[in-house]
N, C-alpha and C positions, 0 to 999 in steps of 0.2 A: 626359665633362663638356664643356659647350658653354660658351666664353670669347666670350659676346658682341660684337658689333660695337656702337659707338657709336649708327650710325644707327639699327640693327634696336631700340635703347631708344628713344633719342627717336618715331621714329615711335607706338611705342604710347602713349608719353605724353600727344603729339600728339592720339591719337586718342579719349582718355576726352573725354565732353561735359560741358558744364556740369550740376553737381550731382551728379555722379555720382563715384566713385574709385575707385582698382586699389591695391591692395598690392605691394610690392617681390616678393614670394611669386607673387602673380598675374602679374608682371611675365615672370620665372625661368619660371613654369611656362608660359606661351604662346610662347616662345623656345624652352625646352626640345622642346613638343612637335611647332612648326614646323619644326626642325630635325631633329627623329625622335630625342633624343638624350635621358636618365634624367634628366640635372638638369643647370643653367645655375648657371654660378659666382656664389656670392653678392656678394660683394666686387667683383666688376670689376662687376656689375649694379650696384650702391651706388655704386660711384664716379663711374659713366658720369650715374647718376641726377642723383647734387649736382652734378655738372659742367654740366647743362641747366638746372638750376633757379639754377645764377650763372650762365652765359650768357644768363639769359633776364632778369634782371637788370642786367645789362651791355649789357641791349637789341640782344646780337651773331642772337638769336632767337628766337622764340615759342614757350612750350612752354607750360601750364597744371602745372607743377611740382606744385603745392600738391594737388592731386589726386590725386597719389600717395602713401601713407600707409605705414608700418613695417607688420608683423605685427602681429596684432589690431586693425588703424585706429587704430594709436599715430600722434601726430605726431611731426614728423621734426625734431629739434634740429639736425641740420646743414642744414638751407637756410636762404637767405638772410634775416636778420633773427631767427632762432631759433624758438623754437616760440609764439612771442605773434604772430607776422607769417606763420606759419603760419595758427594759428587763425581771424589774423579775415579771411584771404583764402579759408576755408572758409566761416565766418560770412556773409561778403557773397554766397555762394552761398545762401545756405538752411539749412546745417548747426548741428549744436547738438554741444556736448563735453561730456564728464564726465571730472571725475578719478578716478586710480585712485594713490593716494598723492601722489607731487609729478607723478605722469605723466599727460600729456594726449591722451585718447582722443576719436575722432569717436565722437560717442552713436547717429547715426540710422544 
């Protein structure tokens, strides 16, 4: 199991363009197979993840956070301002949601 480095997340976070998103899963899994290694830890991925998306918040750096999305293009209740400041920082992109019970998924 591959215990990611902080920077090797940011970077790909970095790297989605506008209108576009990666999943924590797609995250793990091009980490995983840059490194030659079965699977990338979930947990320290997720931590390092929120930790960019308040850094970038705290204006300490630039990351398009919000572009990253949970499993299935759920949105992410842990970034900054909850999953409503999520949404409409998708929304200003292009993106359209649908719910799936109280849970907020990207539609397109």
């Amino acid at each position: 199991m591959l215990i990611p480095h902080p920077k090797h997340v940011l970077n790909i976070m970095q790297s989605v363009p506008k209108s576009k998103t990666i999943t924590l899963d797609d995250i793990r899994n091009m980490l995983a197979e840059t490194h030659n290694t079965d699977i990338t830890c979930p947990m320290t991925t997720g931590i390092f993840v929120s930790l960019a998306a308040k850094a970038h918040e705290e204006g300490s750096i630039y990351v398009p956070y919000w572009r990253t999305l949970r499993k299935g293009g759920e949105l992410n209740s842990k970034f900054p301002g909850g999953v409503e400041a999520h949404k409409a920082k998708l929304v200003s992109e292009g993106h359209t949601m649908r719910m799936k019970g109280k849970r907020t998924f990207l539609d397109n």
